[in-house]
VOPAGU-2260 file (C-alpha; in pm, 1 decimal, decimal comma):
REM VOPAGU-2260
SITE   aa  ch    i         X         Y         Z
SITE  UNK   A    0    2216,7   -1355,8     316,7
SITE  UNK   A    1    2114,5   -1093,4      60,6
SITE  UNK   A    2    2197,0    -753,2     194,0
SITE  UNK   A    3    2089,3    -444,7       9,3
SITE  UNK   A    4    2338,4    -145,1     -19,2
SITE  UNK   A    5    2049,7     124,2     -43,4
SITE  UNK   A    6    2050,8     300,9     355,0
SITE  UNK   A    7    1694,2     266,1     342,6
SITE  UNK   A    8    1651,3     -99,0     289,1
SITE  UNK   A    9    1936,5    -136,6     533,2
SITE  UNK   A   10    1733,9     -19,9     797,1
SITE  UNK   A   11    1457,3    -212,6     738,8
SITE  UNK   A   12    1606,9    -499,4     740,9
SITE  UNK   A   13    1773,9    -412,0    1079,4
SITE  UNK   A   14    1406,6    -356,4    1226,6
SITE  UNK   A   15    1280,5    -652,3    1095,2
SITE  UNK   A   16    1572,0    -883,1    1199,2
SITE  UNK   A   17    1577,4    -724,4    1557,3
SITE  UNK   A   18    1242,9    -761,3    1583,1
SITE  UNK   A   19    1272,5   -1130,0    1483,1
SITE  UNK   A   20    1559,6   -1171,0    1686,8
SITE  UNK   A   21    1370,4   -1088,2    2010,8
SITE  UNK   A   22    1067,9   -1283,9    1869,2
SITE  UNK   A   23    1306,9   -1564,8    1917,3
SITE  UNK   A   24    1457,4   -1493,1    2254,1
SITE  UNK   A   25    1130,8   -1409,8    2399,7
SITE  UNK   A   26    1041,4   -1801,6    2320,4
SITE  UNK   A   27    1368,2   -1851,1    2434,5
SITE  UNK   A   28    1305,8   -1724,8    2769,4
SITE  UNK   A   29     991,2   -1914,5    2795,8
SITE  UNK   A   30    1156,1   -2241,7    2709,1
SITE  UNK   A   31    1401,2   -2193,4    2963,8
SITE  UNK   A   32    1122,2   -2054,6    3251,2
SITE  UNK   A   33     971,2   -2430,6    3156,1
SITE  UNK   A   34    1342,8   -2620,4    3210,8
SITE  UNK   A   35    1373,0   -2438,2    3541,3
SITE  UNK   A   36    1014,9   -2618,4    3694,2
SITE  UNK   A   37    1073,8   -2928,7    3534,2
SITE  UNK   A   38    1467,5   -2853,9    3703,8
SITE  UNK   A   39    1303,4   -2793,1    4065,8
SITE  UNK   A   40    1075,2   -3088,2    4017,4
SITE  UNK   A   41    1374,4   -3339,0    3972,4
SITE  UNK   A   42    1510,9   -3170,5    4265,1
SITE  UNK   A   43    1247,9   -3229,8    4482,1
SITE  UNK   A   44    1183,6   -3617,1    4402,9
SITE  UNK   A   45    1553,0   -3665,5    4392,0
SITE  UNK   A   46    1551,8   -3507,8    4760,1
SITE  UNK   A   47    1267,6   -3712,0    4859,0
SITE  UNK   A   48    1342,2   -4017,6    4737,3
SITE  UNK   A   49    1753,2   -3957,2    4871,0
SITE  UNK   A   50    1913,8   -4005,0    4563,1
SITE  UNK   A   51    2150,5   -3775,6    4333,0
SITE  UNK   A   52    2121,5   -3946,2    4009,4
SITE  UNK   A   53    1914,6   -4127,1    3816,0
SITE  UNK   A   54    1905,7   -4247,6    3421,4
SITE  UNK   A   55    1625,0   -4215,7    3170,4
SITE  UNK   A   56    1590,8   -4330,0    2775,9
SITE  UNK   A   57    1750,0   -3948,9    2685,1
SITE  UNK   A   58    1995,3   -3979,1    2961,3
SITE  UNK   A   59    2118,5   -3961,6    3313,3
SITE  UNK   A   60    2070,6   -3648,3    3578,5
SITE  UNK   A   61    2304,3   -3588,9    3858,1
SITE  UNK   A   62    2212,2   -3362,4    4124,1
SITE  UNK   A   63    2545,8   -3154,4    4256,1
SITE  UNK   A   64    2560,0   -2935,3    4526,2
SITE  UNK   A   65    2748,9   -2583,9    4465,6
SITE  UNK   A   66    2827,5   -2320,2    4690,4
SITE  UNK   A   67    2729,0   -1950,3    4606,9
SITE  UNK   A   68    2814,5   -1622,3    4760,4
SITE  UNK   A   69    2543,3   -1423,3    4922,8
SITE  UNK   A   70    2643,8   -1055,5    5099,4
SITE  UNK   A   71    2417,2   -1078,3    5439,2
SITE  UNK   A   72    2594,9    -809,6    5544,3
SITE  UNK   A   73    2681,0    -508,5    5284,6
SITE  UNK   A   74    2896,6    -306,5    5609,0
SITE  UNK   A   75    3111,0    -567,4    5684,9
SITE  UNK   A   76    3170,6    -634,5    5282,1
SITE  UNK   A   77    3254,1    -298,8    5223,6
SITE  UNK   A   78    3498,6    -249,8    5524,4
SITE  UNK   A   79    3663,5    -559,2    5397,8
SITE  UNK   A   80    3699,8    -426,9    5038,4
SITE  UNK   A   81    3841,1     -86,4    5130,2
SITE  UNK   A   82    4092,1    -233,0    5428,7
SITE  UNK   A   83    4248,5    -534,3    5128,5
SITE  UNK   A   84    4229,8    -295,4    4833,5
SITE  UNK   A   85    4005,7    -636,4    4693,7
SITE  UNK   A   86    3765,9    -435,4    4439,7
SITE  UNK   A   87    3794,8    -777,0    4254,1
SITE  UNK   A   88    3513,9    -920,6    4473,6
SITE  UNK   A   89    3302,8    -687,5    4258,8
SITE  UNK   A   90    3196,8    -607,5    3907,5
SITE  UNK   A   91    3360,7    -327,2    3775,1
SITE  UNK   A   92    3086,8    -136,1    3579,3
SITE  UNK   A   93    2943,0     195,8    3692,4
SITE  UNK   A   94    2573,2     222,2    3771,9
SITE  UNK   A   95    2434,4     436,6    3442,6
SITE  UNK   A   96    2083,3     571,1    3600,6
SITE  UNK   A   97    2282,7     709,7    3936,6
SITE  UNK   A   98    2577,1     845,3    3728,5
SITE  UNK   A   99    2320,3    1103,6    3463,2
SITE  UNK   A  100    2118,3    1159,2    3803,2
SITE  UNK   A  101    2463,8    1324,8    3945,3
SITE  UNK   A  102    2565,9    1456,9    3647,6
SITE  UNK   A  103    2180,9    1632,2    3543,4
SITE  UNK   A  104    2203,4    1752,1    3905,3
SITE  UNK   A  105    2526,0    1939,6    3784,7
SITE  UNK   A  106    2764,5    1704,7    3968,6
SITE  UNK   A  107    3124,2    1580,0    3863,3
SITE  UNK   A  108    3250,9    1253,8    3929,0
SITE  UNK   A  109    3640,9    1237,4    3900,5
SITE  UNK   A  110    3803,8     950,8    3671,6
SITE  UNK   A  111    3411,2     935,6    3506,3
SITE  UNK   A  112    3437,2    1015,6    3137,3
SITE  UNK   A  113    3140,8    1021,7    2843,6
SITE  UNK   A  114    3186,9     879,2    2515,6
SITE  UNK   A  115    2943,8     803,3    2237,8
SITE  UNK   A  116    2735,5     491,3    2185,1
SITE  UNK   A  117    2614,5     527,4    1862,9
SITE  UNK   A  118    2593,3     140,9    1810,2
SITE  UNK   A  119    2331,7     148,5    2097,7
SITE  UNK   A  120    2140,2     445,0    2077,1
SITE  UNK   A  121    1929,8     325,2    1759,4
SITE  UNK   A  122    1573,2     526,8    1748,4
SITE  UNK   A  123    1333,6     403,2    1455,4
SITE  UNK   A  124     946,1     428,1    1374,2
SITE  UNK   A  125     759,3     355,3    1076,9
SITE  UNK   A  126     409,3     479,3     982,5
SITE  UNK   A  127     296,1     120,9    1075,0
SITE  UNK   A  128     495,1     -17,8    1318,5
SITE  UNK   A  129     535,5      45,3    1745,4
SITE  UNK   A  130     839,1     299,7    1796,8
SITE  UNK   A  131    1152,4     136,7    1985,1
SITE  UNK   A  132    1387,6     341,3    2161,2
SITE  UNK   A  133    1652,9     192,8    2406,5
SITE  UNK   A  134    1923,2     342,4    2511,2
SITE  UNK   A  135    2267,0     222,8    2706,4
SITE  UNK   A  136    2050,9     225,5    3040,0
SITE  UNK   A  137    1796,3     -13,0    2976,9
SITE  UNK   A  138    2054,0    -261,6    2945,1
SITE  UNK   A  139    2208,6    -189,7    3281,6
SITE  UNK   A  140    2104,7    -466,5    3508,3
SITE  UNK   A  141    2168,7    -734,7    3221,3
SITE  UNK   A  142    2403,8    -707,3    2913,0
SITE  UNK   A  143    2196,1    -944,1    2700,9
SITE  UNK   A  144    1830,5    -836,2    2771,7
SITE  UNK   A  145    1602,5   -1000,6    2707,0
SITE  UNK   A  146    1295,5    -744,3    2592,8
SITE  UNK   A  147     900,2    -852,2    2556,2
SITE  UNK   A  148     839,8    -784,6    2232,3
SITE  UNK   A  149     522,3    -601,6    2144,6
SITE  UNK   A  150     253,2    -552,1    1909,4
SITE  UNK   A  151     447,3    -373,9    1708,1
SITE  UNK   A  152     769,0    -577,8    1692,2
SITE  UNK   A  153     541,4    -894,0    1641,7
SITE  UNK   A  154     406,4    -699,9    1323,5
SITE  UNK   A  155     751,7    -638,9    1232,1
SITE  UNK   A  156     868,2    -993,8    1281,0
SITE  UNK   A  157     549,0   -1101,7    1054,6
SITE  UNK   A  158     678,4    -891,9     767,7
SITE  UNK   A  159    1001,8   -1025,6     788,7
SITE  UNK   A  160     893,0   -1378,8     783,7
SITE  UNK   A  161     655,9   -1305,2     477,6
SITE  UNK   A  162     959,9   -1123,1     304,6
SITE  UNK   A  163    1169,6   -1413,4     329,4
SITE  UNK   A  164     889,3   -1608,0     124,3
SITE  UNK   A  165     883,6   -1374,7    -109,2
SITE  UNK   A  166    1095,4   -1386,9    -485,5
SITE  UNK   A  167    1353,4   -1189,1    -536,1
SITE  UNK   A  168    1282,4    -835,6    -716,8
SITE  UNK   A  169    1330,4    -906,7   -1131,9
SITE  UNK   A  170    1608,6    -701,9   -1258,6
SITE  UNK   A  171    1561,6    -397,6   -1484,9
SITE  UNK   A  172    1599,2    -520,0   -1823,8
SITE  UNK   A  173    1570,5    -212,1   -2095,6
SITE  UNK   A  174    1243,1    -172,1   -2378,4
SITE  UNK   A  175    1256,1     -82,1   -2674,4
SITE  UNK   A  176    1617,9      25,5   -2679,8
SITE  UNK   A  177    1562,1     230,0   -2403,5
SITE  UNK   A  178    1771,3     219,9   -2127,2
SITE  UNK   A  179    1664,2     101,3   -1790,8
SITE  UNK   A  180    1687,2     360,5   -1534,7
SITE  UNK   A  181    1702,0     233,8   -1155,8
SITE  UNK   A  182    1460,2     347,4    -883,6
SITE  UNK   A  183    1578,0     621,1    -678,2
SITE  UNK   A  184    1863,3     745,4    -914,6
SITE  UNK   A  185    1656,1    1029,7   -1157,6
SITE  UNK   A  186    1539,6    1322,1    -941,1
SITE  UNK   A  187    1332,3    1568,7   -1088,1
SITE  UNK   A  188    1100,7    1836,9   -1019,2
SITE  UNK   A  189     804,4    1616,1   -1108,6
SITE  UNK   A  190     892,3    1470,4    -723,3
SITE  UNK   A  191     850,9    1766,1    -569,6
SITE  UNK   A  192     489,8    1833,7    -782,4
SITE  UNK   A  193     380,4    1510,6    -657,4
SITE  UNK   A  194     473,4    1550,4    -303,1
SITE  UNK   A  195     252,4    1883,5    -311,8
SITE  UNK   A  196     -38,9    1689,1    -461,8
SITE  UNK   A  197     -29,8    1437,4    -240,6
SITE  UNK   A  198     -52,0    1698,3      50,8
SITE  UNK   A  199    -329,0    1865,5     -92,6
SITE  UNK   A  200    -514,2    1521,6    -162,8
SITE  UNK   A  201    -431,0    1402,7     196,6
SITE  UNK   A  202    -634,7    1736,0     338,0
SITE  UNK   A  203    -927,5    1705,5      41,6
SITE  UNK   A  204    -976,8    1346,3     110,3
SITE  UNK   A  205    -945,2    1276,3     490,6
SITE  UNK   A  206   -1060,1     961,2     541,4
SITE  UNK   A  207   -1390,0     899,9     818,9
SITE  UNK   A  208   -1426,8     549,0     829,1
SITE  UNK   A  209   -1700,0     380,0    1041,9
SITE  UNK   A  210   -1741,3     408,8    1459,6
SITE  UNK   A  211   -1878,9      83,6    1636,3
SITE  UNK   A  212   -2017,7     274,8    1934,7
SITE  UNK   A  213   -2102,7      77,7    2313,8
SITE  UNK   A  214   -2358,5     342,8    2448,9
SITE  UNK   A  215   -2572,7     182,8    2680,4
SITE  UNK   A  216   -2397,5    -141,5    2617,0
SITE  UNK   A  217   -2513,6    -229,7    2276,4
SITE  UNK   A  218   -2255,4    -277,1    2047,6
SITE  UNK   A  219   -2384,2     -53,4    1709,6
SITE  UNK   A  220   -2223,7      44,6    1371,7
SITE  UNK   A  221   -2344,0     330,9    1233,2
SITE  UNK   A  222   -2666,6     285,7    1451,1
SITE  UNK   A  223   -2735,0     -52,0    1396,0
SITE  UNK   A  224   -2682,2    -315,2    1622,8
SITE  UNK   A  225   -2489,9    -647,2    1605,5
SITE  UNK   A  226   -2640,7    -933,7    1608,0
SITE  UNK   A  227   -2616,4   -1076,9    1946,9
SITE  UNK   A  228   -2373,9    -823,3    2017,2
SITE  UNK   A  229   -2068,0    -941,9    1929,7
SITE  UNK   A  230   -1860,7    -942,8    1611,3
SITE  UNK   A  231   -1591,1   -1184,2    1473,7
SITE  UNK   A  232   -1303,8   -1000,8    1370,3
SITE  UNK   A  233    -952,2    -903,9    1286,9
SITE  UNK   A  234    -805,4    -596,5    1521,4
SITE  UNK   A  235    -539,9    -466,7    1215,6
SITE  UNK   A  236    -420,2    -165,0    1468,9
SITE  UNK   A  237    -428,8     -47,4    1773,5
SITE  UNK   A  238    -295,1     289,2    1947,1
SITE  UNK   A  239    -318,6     494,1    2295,6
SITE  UNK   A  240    -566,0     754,9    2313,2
SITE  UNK   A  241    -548,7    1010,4    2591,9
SITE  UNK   A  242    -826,4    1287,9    2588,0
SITE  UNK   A  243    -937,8    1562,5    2830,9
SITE  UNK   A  244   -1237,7    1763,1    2799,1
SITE  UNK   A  245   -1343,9    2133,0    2889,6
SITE  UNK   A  246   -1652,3    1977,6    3079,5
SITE  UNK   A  247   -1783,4    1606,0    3208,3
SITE  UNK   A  248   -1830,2    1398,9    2922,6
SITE  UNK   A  249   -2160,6    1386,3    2818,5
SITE  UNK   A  250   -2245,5    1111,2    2532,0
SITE  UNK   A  251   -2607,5    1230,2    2437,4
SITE  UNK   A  252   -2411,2    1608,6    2379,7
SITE  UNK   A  253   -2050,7    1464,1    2210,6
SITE  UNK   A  254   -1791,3    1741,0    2199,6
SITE  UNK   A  255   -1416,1    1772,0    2112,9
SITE  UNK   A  256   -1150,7    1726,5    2389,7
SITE  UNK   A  257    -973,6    2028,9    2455,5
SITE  UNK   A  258    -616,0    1813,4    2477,4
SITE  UNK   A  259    -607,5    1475,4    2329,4
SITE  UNK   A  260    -266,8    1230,5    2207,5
SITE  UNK   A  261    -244,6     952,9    2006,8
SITE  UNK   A  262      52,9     692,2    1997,7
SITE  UNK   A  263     145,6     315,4    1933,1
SITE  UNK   A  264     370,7     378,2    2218,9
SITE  UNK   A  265     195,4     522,7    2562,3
SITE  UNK   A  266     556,0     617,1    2670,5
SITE  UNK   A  267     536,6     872,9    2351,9
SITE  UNK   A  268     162,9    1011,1    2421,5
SITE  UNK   A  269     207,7    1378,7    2348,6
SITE  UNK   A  270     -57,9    1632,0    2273,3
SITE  UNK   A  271    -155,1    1665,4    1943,3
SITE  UNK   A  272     -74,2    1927,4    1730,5
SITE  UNK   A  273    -448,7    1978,3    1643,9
SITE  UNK   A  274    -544,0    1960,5    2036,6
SITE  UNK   A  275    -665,4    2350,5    2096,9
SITE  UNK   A  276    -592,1    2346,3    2450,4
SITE  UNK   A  277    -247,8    2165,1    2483,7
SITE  UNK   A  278    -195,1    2094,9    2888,1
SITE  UNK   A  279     183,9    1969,2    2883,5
SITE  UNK   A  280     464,8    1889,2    2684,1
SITE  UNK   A  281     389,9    1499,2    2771,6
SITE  UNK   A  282     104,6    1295,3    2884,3
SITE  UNK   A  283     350,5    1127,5    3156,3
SITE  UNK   A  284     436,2    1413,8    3290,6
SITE  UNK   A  285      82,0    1587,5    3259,4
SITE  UNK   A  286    -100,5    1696,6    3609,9
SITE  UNK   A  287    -428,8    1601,3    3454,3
SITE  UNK   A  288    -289,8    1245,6    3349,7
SITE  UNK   A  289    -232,1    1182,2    3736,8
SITE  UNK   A  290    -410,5     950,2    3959,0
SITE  UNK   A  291    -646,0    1141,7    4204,5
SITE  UNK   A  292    -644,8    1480,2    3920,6
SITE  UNK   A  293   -1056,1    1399,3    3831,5
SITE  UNK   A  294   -1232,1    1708,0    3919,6
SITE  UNK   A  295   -1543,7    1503,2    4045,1
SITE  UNK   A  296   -1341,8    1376,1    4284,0
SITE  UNK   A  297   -1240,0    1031,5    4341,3
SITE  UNK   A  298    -897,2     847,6    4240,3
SITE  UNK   A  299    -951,4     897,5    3894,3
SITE  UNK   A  300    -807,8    1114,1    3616,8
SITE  UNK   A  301    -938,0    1398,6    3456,8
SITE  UNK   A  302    -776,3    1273,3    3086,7
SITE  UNK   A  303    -897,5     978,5    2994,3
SITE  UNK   A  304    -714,6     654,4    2880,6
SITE  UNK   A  305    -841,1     480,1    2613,4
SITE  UNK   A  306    -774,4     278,5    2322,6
SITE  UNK   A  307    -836,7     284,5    1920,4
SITE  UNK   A  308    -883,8     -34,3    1740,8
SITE  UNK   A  309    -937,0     -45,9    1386,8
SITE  UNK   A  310   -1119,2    -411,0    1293,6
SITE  UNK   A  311   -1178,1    -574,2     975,3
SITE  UNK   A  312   -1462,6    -855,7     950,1
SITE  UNK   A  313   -1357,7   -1230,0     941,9
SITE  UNK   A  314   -1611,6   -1245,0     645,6
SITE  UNK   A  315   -1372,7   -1078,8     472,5
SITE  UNK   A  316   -1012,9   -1294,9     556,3
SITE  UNK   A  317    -947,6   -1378,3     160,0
SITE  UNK   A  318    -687,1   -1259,3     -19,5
SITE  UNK   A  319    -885,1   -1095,7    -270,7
SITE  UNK   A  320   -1151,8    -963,9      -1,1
SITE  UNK   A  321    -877,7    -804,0     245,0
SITE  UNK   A  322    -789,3    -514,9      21,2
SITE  UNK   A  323   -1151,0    -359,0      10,0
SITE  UNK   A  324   -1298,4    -447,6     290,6
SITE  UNK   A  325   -1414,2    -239,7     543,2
SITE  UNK   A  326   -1225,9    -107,3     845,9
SITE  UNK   A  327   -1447,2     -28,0    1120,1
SITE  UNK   A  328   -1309,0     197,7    1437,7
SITE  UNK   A  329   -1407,5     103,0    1796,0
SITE  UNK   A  330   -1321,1     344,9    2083,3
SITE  UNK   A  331   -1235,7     117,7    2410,3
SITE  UNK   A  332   -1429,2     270,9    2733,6
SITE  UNK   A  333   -1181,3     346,9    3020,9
SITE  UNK   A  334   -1343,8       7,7    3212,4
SITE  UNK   A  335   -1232,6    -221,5    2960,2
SITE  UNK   A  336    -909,8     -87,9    2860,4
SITE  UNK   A  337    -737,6    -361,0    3103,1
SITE  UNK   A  338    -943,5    -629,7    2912,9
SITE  UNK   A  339    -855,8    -560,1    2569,5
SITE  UNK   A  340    -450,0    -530,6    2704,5
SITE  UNK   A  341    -488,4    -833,3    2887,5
SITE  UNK   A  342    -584,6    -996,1    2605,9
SITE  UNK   A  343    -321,2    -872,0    2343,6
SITE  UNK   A  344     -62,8    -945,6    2603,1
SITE  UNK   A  345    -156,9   -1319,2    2589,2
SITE  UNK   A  346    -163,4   -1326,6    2288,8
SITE  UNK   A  347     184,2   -1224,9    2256,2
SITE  UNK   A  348     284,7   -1435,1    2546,1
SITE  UNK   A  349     123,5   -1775,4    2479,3
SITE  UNK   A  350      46,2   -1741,3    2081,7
SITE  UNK   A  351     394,5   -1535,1    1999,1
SITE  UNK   A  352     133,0   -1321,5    1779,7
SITE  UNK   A  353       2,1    -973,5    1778,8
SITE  UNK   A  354    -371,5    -943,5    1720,5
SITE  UNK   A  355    -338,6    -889,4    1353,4
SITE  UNK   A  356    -298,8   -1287,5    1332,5
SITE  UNK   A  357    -600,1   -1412,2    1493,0
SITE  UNK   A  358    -960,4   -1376,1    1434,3
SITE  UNK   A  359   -1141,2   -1238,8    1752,9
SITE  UNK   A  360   -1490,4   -1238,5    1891,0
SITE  UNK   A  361   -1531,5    -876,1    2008,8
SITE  UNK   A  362   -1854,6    -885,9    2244,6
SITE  UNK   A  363   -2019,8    -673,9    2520,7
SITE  UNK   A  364   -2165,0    -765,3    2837,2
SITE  UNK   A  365   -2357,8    -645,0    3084,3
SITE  UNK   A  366   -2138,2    -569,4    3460,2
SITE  UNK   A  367   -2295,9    -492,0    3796,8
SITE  UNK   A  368   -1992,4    -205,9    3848,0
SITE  UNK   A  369   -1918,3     -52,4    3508,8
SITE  UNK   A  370   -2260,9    -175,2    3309,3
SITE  UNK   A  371   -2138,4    -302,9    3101,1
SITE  UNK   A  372   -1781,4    -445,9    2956,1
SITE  UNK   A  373   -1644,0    -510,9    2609,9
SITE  UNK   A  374   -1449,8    -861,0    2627,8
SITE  UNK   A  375   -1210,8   -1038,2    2378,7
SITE  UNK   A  376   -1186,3   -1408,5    2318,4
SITE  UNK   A  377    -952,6   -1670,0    2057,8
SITE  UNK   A  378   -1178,6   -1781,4    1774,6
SITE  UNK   A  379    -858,1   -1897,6    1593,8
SITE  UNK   A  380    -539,3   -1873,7    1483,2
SITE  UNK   A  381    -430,1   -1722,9    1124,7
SITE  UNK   A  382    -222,2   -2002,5     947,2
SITE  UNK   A  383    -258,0   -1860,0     602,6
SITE  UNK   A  384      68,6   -1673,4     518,4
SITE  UNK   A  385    -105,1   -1497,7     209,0
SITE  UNK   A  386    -370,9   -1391,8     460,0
SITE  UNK   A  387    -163,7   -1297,0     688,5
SITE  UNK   A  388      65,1   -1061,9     380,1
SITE  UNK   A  389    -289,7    -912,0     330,9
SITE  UNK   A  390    -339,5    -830,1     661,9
SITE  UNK   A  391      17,2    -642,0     749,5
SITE  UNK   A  392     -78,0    -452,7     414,8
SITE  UNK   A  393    -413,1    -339,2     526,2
SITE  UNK   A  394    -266,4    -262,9     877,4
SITE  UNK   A  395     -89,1      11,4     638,0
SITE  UNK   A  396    -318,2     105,8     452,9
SITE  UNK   A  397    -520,9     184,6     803,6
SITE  UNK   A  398    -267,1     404,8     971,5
SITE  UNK   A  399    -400,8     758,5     825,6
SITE  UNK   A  400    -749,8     628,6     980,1
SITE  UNK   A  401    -653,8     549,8    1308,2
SITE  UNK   A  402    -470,3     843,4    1400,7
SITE  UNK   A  403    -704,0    1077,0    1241,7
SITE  UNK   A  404    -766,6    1385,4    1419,7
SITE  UNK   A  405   -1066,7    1520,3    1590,3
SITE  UNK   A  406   -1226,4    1842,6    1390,1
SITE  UNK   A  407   -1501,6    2024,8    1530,3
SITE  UNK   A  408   -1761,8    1718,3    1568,6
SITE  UNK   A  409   -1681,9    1380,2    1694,4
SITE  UNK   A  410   -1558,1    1123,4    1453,7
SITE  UNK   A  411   -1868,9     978,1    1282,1
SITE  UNK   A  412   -1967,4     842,1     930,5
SITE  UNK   A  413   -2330,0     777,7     786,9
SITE  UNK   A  414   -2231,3     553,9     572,7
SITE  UNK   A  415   -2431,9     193,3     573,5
SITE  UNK   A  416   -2260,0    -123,0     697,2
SITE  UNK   A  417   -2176,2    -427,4     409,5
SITE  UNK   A  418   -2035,2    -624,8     680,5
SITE  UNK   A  419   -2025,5    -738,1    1062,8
């Protein structure tokens, strides 16, 4: 195994590895979910039928009986522990969450130390990528978790896999006589001249992109309607939008949200710096982000969760297409929020994919309750690993669009449609 000495590619190879490992165990876990029905089904026939073994081509099954301890009564346990001085009947490892609870509440807990644990208190992110934090705690009911992975980490595991197809870089071989100098070991000021041009471009050339809008339930790109409303697509990104504003939202009169976030994590929704009325420090612990907080009334909210999805056309899934094809922006309405993560959680479930690697038909409905909804449905799996190289690249190349800020007018562009 080739492992690079440059910090850098050290951690990215640690997020992409991680993020394969629990790839793995996730289908791991399912595997095993499967040998525990087809476990209980032996059981049963084997019960029925009065037997305790029985042979097949593979082999032979032999159904044991085991006795295992069960406390039915925790009082009677624990005056039999403390009378014997028998703390071996249980596990010696301190409960984590009620241990910071005591000691945030100011409260000492003799013969309880701290001590650092560096080599489990990891905290990445990448401009492209879901952020993953875990910390001692969330392995406290189970030393080998095993952790869902999500859009993100299914991204991540995607880039790995196409790495590992990849050639290995060509050494630097000198021209001319010159000598070969490698990247990352000249510094000079022309660094620091480019880093200020590239700030300066980044704020002349903000990028706009085109909305697909669902007013009235008709599913329009700049104004123009789909054709049977409904698309075939590729979602390249997705993030959490949370947004409040000053007065009920209004489509015919669009305004700016006086607090909005954005996030590939909703755990990390935040206001955002740009918001000009900032409510809280964090969305989760925002009094306008709570159930029953909509000023109409009601069990809603007064901020509004949502969801950004950047698309790309599945006329366009070539290799030589993917690079300049358009990405188009769709805003999810609160009422079909649940159907877009319902359907990304399959996926990830079931396919072991995040949307990125399937082409989607993105449609909208008409619904007695909500009037309409915006559904997801398969069209088919990616099996092209070019395609699918393209596709983590674009999802790059899209990140400065999705998470672009609202300025004084909603997000629009005038631009015509080529595609969709």
């Amino acid at each position: 195994m080739n492992i690079s000495s440059l910090l850098p590619d050290l951690i990215d190879q640690y997020i992409t590895a991680r993020a394969g490992r629990l790839a793995l165990e996730k289908e791991a876990e399912s595997m095993k979910e499967h040998e525990e029905v087809l476990k209980k089904a032996i059981i049963a026939k084997y019960q029925e039928q009065g037997i305790s073994i029985l042979g097949s081509n593979l082999g032979a099954v032999k159904l044991t009986e085991a006795e295992e301890p069960v406390a039915q009564d925790w009082v009677a346990v624990w005056d039999f522990i403390r009378e014997n001085n028998a703390f071996e009947l249980l596990h010696k490892r301190l409960t984590n969450t009620a241990v910071k609870e005591r000691w945030e509440a100011g409260e000492e807990i003799p013969g309880v130390g701290k001590q650092g644990l560096q080599a489990q208190c990891f905290r990445y992110e990448m401009s492209f990528l879901d952020e993953f934090d875990f910390q001692q705690e969330d392995f406290e009911d189970d030393p080998d978790p095993i952790i869902e992975p999500t859009e993100g980490q299914l991204v991540a595991y995607l880039e790995y896999t196409m790495a590992e197809k990849k050639d290995p870089a060509p050494a630097i071989v000198p021209k001319d006589g010159i000598p070969a100098v490698a990247p990352g070991t000249a510094v000079m000021n022309w660094q620091e001249e480019l880093s200020k041009l590239a700030v300066a471009t980044a704020e002349a050339e903000k990028p706009s992109g085109n909305w697909i809008s669902f007013k009235g339930g008709f599913m329009t790109l700049n104004d123009m309607q789909m054709k049977n409303n409904e698309v075939n697509c590729v979602v390249v990104h997705s993030i959490f939008e949370n947004q409040l504003y000053q007065d009920r939202y209004d489509p015919n009169n669009p305004a700016t949200p006086i607090c909005y976030a954005l996030s590939e994590i909703e755990d990390d929704l935040r206001p955002h710096k740009d918001s000009p009325e900032p409510q809280s420090e964090s969305c989760s612990t925002c009094s306008k982000n709570a159930w029953g907080s909509d000023p109409q009334g009601g069990k809603g909210k007064a901020c509004k969760n949502v969801r950004r999805l950047a698309i790309v056309s599945a006329d366009d899934l070539t290799v030589d297409k993917i690079p300049k094809a358009e990405v188009a922006m769709a805003k999810m309405p609160v009422t079909s929020v649940r159907n877009w993560s319902t359907y990304a959680s399959q996926l990830a479930n079931v396919l072991k994919v995040p949307p990125l690697a399937v082409i989607t038909n993105m449609s909208v409905a008409p619904d007695p309750k909500t009037q309409f909804q915006v559904n997801f449905q398969l069209v088919d799996k990616i099996a092209d690993g070019a395609v699918i190289q393209a596709l983590l690249n674009k999802r790059r190349d899209t990140t400065p669009l999705i998470f672009m800020p609202y300025t004084a007018s909603v997000p629009a562009a005038p631009a015509q449609p080529r595609k969709y």
